[in-house]
C-alpha positions as CSV (number, residue, x, y, z in Angstrom):
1,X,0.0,0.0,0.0
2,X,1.3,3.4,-0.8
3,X,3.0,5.0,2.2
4,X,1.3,8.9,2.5
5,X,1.3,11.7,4.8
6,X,-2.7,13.2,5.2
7,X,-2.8,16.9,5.9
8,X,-5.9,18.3,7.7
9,X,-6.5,21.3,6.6
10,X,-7.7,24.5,8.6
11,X,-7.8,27.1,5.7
12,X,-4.7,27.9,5.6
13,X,-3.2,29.8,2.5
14,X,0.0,27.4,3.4
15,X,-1.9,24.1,3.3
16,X,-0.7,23.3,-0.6
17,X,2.7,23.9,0.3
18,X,3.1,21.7,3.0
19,X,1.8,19.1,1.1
20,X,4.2,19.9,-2.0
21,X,7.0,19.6,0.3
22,X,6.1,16.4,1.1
23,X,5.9,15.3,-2.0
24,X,9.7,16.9,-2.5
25,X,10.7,14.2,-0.1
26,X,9.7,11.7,-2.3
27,X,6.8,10.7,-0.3
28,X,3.0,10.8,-1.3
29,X,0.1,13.2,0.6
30,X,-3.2,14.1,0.2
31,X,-4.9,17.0,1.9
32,X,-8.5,16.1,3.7
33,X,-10.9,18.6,5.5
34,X,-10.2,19.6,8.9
35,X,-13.0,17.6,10.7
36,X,-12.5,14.4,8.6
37,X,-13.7,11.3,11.0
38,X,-10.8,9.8,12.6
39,X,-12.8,6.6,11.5
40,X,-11.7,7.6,7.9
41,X,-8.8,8.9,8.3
42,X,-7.7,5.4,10.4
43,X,-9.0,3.6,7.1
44,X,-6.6,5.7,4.6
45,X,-3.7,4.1,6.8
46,X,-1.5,7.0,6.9
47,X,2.0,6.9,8.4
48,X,1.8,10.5,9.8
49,X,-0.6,13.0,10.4
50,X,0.0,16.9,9.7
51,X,-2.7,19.4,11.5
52,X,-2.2,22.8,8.9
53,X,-2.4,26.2,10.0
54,X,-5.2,28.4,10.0
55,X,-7.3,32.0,9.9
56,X,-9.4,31.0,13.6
57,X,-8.3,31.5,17.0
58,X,-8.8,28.0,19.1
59,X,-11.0,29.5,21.5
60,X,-13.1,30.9,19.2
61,X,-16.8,29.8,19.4
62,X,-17.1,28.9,15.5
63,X,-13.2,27.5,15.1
64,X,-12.8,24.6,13.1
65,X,-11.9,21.5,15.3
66,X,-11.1,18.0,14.3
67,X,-12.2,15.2,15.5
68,X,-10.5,14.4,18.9
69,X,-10.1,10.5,18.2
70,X,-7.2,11.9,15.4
71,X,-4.9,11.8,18.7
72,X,-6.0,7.9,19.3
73,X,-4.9,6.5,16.1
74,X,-1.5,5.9,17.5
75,X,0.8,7.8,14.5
76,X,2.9,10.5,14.4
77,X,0.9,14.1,14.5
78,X,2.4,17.4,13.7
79,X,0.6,20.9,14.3
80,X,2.0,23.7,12.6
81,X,0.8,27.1,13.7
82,X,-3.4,26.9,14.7
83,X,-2.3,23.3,14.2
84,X,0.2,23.3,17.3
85,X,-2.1,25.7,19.1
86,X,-4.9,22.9,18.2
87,X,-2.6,20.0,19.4
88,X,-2.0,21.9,22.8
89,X,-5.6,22.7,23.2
90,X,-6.7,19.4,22.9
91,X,-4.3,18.3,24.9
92,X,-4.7,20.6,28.1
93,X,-2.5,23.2,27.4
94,X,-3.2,26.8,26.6
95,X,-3.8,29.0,23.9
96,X,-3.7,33.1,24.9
97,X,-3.9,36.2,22.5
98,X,-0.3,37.0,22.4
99,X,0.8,40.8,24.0
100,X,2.8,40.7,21.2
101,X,2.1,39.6,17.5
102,X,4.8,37.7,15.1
103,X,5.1,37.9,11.8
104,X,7.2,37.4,8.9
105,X,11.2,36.8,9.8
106,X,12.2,35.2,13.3
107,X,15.3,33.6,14.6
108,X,14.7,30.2,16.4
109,X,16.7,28.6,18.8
110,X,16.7,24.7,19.2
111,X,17.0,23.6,22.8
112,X,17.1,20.1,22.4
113,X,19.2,18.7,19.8
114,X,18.2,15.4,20.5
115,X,14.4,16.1,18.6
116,X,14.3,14.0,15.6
117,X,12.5,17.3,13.5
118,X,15.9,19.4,13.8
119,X,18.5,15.9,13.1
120,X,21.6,17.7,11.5
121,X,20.7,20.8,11.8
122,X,22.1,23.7,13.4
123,X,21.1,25.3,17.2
124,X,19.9,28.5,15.3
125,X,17.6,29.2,12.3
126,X,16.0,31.4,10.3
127,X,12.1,30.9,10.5
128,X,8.6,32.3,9.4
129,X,6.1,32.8,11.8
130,X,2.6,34.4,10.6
131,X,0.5,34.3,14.2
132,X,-1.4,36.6,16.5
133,X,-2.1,34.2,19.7
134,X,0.4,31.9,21.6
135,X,1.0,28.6,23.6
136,X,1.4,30.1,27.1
137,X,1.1,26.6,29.1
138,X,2.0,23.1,27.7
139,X,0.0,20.4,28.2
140,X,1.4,17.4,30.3
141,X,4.1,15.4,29.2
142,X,4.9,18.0,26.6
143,X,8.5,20.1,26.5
144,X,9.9,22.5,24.8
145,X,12.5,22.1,22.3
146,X,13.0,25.3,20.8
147,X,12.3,29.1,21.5
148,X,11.7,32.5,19.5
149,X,11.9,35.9,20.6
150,X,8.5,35.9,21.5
151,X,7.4,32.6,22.2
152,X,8.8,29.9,24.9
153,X,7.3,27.2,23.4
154,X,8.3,27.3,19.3
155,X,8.4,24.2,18.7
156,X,7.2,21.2,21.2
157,X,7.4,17.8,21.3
158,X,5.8,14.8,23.6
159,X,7.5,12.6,25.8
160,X,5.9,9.8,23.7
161,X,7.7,10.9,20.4
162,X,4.6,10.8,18.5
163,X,3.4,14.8,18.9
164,X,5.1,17.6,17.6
165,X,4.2,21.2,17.2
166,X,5.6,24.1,15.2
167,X,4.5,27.5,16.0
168,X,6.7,28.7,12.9
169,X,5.8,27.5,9.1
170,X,8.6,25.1,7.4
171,X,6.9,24.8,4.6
172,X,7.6,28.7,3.3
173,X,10.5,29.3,1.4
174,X,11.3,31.9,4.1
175,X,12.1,29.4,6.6
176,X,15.4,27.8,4.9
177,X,16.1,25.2,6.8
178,X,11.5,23.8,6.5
179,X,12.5,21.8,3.8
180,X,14.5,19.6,6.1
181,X,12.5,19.9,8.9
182,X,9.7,18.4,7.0
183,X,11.9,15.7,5.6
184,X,13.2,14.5,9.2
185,X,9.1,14.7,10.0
186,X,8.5,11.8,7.3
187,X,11.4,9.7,7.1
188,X,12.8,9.9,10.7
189,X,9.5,10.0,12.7
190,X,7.0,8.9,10.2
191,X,9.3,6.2,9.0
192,X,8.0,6.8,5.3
193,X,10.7,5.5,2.1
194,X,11.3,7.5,-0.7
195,X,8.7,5.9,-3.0
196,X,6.7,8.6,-5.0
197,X,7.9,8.6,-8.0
198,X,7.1,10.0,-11.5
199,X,8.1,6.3,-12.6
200,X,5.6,4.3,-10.1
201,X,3.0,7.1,-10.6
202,X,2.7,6.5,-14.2
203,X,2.2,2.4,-13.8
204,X,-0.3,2.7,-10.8
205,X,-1.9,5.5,-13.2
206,X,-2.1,3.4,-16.6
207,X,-3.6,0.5,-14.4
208,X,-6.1,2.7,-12.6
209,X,-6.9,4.3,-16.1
210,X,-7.6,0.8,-17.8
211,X,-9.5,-0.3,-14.3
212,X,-12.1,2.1,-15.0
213,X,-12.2,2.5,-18.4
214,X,-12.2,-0.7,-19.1
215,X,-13.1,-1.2,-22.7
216,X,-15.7,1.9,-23.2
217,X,-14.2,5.1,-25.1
218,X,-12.3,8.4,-24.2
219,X,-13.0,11.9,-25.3
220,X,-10.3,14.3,-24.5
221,X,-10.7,18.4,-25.2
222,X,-6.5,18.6,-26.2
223,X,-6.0,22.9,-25.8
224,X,-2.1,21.8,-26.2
225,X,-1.7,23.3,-22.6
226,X,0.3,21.3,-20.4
227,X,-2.3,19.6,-18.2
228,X,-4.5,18.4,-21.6
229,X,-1.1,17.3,-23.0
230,X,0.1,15.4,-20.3
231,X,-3.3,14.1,-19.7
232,X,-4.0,12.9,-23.2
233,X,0.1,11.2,-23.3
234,X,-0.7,9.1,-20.2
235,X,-4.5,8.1,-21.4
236,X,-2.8,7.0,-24.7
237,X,-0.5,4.9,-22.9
238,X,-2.9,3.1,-21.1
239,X,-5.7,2.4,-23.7
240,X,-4.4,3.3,-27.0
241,X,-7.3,4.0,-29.8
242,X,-10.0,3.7,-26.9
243,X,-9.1,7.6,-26.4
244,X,-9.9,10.3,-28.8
245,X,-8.8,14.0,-28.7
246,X,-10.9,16.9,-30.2
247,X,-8.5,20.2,-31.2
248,X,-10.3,23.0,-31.4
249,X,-9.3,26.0,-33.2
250,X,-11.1,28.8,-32.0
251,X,-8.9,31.5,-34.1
252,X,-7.2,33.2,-31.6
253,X,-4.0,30.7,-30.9
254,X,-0.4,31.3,-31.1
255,X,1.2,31.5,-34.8
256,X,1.7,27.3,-35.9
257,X,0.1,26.4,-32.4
258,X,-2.3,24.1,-34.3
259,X,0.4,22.3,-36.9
260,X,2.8,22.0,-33.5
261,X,-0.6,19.8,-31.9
262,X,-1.1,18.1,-35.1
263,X,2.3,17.7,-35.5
264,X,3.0,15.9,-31.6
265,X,0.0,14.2,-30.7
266,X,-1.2,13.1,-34.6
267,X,1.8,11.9,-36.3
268,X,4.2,11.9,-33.4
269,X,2.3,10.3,-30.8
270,X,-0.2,8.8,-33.2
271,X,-3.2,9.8,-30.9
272,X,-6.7,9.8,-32.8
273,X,-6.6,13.4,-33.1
274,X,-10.2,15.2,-34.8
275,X,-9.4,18.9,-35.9
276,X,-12.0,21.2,-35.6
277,X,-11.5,24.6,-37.4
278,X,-13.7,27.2,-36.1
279,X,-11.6,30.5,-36.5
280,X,-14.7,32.3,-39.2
281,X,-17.3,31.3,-36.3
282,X,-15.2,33.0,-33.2
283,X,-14.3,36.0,-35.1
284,X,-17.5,36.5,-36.6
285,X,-18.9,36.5,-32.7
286,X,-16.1,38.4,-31.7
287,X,-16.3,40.9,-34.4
288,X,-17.1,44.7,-32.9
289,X,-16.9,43.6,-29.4
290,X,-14.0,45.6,-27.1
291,X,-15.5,44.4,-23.7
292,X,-12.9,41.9,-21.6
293,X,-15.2,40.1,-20.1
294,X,-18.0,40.0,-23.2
295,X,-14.9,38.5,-25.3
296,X,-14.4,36.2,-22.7
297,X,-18.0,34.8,-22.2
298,X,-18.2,34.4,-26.0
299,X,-15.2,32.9,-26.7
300,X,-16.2,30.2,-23.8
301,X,-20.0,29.9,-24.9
302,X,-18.7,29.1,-28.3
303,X,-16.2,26.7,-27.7
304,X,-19.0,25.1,-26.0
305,X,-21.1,24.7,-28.5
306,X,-17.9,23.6,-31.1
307,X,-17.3,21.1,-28.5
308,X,-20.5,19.3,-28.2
309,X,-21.1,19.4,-32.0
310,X,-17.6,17.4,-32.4
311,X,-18.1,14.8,-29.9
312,X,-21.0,13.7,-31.5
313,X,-19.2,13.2,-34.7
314,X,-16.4,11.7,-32.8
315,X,-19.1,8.9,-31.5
316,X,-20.4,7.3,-29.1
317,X,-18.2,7.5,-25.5
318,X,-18.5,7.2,-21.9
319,X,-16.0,8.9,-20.5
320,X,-14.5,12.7,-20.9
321,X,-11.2,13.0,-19.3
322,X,-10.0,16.5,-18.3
323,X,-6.6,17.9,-17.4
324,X,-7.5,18.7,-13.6
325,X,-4.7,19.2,-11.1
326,X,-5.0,18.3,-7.5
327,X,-5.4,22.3,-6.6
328,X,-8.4,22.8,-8.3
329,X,-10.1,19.8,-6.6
330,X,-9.1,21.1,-3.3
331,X,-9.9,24.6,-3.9
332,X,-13.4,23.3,-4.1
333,X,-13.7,22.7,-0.6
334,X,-14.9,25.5,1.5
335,X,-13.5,25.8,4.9
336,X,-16.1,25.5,8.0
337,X,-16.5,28.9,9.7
338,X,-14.2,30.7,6.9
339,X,-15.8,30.9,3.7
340,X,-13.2,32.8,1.8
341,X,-10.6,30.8,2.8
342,X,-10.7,28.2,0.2
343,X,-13.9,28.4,-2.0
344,X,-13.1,28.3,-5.9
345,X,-15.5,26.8,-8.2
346,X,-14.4,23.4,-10.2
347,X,-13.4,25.6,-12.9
348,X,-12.4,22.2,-15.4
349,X,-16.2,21.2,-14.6
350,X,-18.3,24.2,-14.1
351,X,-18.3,25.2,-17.5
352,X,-19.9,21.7,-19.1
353,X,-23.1,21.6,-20.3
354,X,-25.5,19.3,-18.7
355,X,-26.7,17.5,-21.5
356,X,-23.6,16.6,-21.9
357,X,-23.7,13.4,-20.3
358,X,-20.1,12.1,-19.6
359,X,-18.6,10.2,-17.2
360,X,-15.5,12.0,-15.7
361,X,-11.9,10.8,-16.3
362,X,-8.9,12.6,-14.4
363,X,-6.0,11.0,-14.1
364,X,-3.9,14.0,-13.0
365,X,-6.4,15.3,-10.4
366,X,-3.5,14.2,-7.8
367,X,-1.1,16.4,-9.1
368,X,0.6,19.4,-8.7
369,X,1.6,21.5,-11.7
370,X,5.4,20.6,-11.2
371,X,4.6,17.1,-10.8
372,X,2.7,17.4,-14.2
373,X,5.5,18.8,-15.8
374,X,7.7,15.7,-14.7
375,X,4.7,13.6,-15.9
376,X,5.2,14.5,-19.1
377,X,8.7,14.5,-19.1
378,X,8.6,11.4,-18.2
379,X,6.3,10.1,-21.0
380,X,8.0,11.8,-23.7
381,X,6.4,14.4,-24.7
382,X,8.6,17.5,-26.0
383,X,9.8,20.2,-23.3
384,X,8.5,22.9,-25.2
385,X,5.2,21.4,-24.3
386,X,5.8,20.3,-21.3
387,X,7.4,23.5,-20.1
388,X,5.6,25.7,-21.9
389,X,4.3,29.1,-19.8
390,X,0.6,29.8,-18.9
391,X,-1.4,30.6,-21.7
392,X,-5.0,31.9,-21.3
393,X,-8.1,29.6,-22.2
394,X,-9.2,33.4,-24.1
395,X,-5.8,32.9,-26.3
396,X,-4.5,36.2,-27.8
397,X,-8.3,37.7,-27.3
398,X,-7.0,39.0,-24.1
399,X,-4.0,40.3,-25.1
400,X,-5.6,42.5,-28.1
401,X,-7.4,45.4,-25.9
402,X,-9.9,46.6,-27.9
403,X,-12.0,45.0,-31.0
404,X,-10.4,41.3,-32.2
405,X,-9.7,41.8,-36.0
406,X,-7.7,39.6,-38.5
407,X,-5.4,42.0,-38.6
408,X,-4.3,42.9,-35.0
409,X,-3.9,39.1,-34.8
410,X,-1.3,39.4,-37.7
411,X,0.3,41.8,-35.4
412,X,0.0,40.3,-32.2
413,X,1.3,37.0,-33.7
414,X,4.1,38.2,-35.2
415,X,5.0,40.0,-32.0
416,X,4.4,37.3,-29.8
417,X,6.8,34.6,-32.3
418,X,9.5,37.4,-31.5
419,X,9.1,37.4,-27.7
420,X,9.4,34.1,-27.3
421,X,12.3,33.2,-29.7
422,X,14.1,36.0,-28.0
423,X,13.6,35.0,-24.6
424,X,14.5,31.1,-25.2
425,X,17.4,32.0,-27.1
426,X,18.3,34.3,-23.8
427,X,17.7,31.2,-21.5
428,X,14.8,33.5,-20.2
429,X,12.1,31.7,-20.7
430,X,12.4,29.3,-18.5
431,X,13.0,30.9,-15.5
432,X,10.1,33.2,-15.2
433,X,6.3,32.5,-14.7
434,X,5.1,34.6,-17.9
435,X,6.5,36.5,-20.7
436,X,4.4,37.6,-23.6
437,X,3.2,40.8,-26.3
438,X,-0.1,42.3,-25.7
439,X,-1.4,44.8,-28.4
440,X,-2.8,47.9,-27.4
441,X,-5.1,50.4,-29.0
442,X,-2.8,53.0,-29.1
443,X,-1.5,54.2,-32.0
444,X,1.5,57.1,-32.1
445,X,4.0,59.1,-34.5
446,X,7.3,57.1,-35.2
447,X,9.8,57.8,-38.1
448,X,11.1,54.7,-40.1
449,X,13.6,55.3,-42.4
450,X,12.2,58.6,-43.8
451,X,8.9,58.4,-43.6
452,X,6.7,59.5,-40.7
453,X,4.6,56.6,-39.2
454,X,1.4,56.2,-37.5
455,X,1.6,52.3,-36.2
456,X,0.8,50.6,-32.9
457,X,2.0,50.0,-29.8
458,X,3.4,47.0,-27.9
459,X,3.4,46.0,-24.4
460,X,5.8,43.3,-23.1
461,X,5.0,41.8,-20.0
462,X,7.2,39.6,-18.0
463,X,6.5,38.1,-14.0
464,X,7.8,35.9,-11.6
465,X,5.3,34.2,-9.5
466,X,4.9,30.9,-7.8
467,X,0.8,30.4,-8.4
468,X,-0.3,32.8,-10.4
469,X,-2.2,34.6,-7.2
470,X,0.7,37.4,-6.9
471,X,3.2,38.8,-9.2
472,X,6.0,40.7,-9.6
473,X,7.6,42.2,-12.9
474,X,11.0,40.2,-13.8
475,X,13.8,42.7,-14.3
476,X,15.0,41.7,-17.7
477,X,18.3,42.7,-19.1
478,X,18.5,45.7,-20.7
479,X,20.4,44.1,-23.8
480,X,17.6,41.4,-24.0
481,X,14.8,44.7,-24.2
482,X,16.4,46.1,-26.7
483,X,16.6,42.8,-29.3
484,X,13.1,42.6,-27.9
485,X,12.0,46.1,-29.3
486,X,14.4,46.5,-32.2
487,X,12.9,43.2,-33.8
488,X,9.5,44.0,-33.2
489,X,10.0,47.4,-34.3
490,X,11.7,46.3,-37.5
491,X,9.9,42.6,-38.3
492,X,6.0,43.6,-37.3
493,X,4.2,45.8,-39.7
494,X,2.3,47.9,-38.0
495,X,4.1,48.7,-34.8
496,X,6.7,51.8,-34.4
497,X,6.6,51.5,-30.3
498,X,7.3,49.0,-27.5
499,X,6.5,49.3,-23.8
500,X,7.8,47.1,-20.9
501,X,4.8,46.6,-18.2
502,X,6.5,47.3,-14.8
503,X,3.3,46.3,-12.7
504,X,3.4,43.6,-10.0
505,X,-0.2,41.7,-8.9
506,X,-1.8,43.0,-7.3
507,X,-2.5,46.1,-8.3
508,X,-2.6,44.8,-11.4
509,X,-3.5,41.2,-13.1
510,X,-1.3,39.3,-14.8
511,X,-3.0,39.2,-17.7
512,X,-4.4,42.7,-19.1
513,X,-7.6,42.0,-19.9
């Protein structure tokens, strides 16, 4: 049975990290609500137990509590933040607004070098701490085993070696030393191998896939995203010609990003690939309309329809399989008592028809996005896939502000091919979240040669982010700006002026439209 880590979470923003740094130790975890039965969680088997941070206050009337029998099922547990306070409450201890609050940066001082969470590391560490209230007595048969500037009782551990507590977060990248922390958690308490894998994952996967398939058919919507890529490489794998995958060209694509699908998943991966062509029916829709958010609703209304019409020409299927990742299952889940922590709708679901009447097939919906990426990897497919940046379901609608012609596409296109040659050839690409052209419907006097012009205007927006939720403008070099602008300048008709976008998210999107 596969050795995992279950974390319960509390609603904190942190929860996905912890369990991605699990996953960095090679070991497999799953993240369950906070008040999960202990009856359940007894019959997952897991070799540790991890209580997440949280928004509440422990002594709150409405704060979200887990079941108490969690402390009964005789594995490791390990409260980080609310989740130490939690363990200590539970416990006997006590749990006070602190006189002092502490957050961000913090130096901790290990008293006990003998704790199994700080093996080989050294008496003093950087840490994180994001928290308002404070253990101010320890429950019995507790101790203390390492202190902050404002807190006796930083990290605690029980004279049974099966609780811990952590009133600092490992799992930030603002704690240095969390990574290792975490690691002595699973493999030196938890007593957990190094067995999740890329390799295992894919043959438990293609069994699991053929297990419920079994021999009915596969419909696949194939964007050429990563997640649809990876998703329609592993499906492939496991059941061959069973799968189908509908392409739909909805006229506002990259330049050659349908030939480059063709081209990988048609004669490459020899997929059953059925190409639908609708770029007249989107831009005829589109035609006139400036409005973001109109664009967008269209755009999405139409693929819809596209959609359904080809998957009855593709025939008879049971299943539709879908490119969801493991955050967007777990974003679904509200948080008791804290509504805005983590409510997000199904957004790979919400958007399907009801008549259509399809069984669902996700084979990724365990994943994270990094783990995806080594998916695919892993199965082949081409790193400029599988690497590929973010690119909006909208395409280059939402990069044209203002009305959607064949012509600004020409533009945009053109400007976009030059962003990203330049940046891969600069080694750039790679390293940041997004980088891309938007067009904007400004137009302004330039001289070319010796003519006066009166041509467009480019934007170039590059940012670094981890999720997508925040942002910050990458400082490119200035020699990489300037091939940027002189080749757009000279290779795009149309264009006599490039801007660099110098906003981080918030205030602004990522995205400008």
């Amino acid at each position: 049975m596969l050795e995992q880590i279950v974390i319960l979470d509390f609603g904190s923003q942190y929860t996905q990290v912890i369990a991605r740094r699990i996953r960095e130790c090679n070991v497999y975890s799953v993240i369950v609500r906070y008040d999960t039965p202990a009856a359940e969680l007894k019959a997952m088997a897991p070799r540790g137990l991890i209580l997440s941070g949280g928004p509440s206050s422990v002594y709150a009337a409405n704060a979200p509590r887990p079941d108490a029998g969690i402390f009964e099922l005789g594995v490791p547990v390990l409260g980080i933040c609310y989740g130490l306070q939690l363990l200590a409450h539970f416990l006997g201890g006590k749990v006070e607004r602190g006189s002092k609050r502490e957050y961000g940066k913090g130096t901790l001082r290990v008293l006990d070098s003998f704790c199994p969470l700080f093996a080989n590391l050294p008496e003093t560490l950087q840490v994180w701490n994001s928290h308002g209230d404070k253990l101010t007595r320890l429950p019995r048969g507790f101790k203390s085993v390492a202190v902050t500037e404002n807190s006796d009782y930083a990290a605690i551990e029980h004279e049974n070696g099966k609780f811990f507590g952590l009133q600092f977060h490992p799992e930030v990248v603002h704690t240095p030393c969390g990574r290792e922390i975490i690691a002595n958690y699973v493999h030196n308490v938890c007593g957990c191998g190094k067995n999740w894998t890329m390799h295992n994952y894919i043959e438990q996967a293609v069994e699991a896939i053929r297990r419920e398939v079994g021999s009915e058919r596969v419909i696949l919507g194939l964007s050429g995203g990563v997640d649809s890529s990876v998703a329609a490489a592993l499906i492939h794998k496991a059941i061959g010609d069973q799968l189908t995958c509908i392409f739909v060209n909805n006229g506002v694509l990259r330049g050659r990003e349908a030939e480059v699908v063709r081209e990988v998943f048609g004669r490459h991966f020899r997929i059953k690939l059925q190409y639908e062509d609708a770029t007249r029916l989107f831009l005829r829709r589109l035609k006139g309309v400036t409005n973001p958010e109109r664009k967008r609703k269209i755009i999405g209304k139409t693929f819809i329809e596209v959609f359904e019409e080809a998957t009855r020409r593709a025939g008879k299927a049971r299943f539709l399989a879908q490119g969801t990742l493991y955050p967007d299952v777990i974003e679904s889940v509200p948080i008791g008592g804290n509504p805005a922590a983590m409510i997000k709708s199904h957004h790979n679901v919400g958007g399907l028809p009801k008549k259509m009447r399809f069984q669902l097939l996700e084979p990724l919906k365990c994943l994270f996005k990094d783990e995806v990426r080594e998916l695919g990897l892993e199965l082949g497919l081409p790193r400029e896939i599988v690497l590929r940046q973010p690119f909006p379901g909208p395409g280059l609608a939402v990069r044209i502000l203002g009305e959607v012609t064949p012509a600004r596409l020409e533009i945009l296109r053109n400007a976009d091919r030059i962003v990203v040659e330049e940046m891969k050839n600069s080694g750039w690409y790679y390293k940041v979240w997004q980088s891309f052209a938007v067009l904007l419907p400004v137009r302004s006097v330039g001289v070319m040669g010796d003519e006066r012009t009166y041509d467009y205007t480019i934007a170039i927006r590059a940012v670094e982010s981890q999720d997508g939720m925040t942002a910050d403008w990458v400082k490119l070099p200035y020699d990489l700006m300037e091939r940027l602008s002189s080749r757009i300048i000279n290779e795009v008709k149309g264009v006599n002026r490039v801007c660099f976008d110098i906003t981080s998210k918030p205030p602004g999107t990522i995205e400008w439209e």
